[in-house]
C-alpha positions, 0 to 999 in steps of 0.5 A: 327079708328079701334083698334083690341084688340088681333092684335094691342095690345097683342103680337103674340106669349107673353100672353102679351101686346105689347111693347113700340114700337110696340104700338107707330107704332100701334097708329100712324098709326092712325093719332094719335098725341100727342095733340089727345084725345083718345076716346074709345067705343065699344059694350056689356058696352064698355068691350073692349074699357075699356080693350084699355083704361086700357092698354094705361093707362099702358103705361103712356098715359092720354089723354083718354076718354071712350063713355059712353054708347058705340056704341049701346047708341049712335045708340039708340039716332039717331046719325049718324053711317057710314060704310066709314074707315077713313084716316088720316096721319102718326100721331106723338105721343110718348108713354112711358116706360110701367108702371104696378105699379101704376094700376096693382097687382102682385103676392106677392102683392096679397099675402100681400094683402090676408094676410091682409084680404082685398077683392079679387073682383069677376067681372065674371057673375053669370053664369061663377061663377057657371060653366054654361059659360067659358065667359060673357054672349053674348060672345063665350065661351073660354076654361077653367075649368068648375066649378070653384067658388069662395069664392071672393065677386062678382060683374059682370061688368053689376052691374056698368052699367045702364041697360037702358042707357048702361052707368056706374053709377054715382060715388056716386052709385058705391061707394054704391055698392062697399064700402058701401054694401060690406066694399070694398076700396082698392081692387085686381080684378083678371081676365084672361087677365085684360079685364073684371076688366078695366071697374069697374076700369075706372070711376073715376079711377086713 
């Protein structure tokens, strides 16, 4: 089943996700019921099925999964792919009050945690560090200010992927990347509207 990142979950007219109910309809209109495990893939390293994951998780919903490798790991293994839209009835699930504490860092947050000279990560790739693309690489570019750096520690989202496979690095070797090689553990990631931050976050993530 298809999940349209902007029309099934951001609002229209908010820069914001959509609401409780919004959402349950979303995914309900999916067949999805409260016993369904939710998997999500995609392409690029699951950019946007790790952002999907992210904002589910915001809303208290577990039963979640990401494909790793995506959709062009399981193309490259010979699995079978079909152009047929599935139907499935009106699923049941509920989902929850929206809760951003747990996995999200507001303003002053980030202020306390500047103030304390923790690490403010920088998940953008080299190219939209130095000012040369408004977005990842493979992607149109958005509007934005060109030229823009930063003085944050960086670690584009392909540094978590393994270039052959398409699939996150084992855990033993992000925490190598992350906490051994750049003293990193309790960190803010900052991104425009989250969706290149979900995925260093997903593996292993609470």
């Amino acid at each position: 089943m298809k999940v349209d990142w902007v029309a099934d979950l951001n609002d229209p007219l908010l820069r914001d996700y959509v609401g409780r109910d919004r959402l349950q309809a979303v995914l309900r209109s999916k067949g999805i019921n409260r016993d369904t495990t939710i998997v999500f893939y995609g392409d690029k390293n699951n950019w946007w099925a790790t952002y999907s994951f992210w904002v589910l998780r915001l809303f208290g919903l577990t039963n979640l999964r990401v494909l790793d490798g995506g959709r062009q790991r399981w193309a490259e293994e010979g699995r079978p792919l079909t152009t047929d839209a599935p139907s499935h009835p009106e699923g049941n699930i509920v989902v929850g009050e929206r809760n951003d504490g747990p996995i999200r860092a507001f303003r002053d947050e980030v202020l306390e945690h500047v103030r304390q000279r923790r690490p403010l990560v920088d998940v953008r790739s080299p190219e939209e560090y130095r000012g040369e693309r408004l977005h990842m690489p493979e992607y149109p570019s958005e509007g934005a200010l060109r030229g823009a750096t930063s003085r944050r520690p960086q670690h584009p989202l392909g540094r978590a992927v393994t270039p052959e496979t398409h699939t996150f690095r084992p855990a033993n070797e992000l925490r190598t990347l992350y906490e051994q090689e750049n003293g990193l553990t309790r960190t803010v990631t900052p991104s425009s509207i989250a969706e290149s931050e979900s995925a260093p976050r997903t593996p292993g993530s609470r």
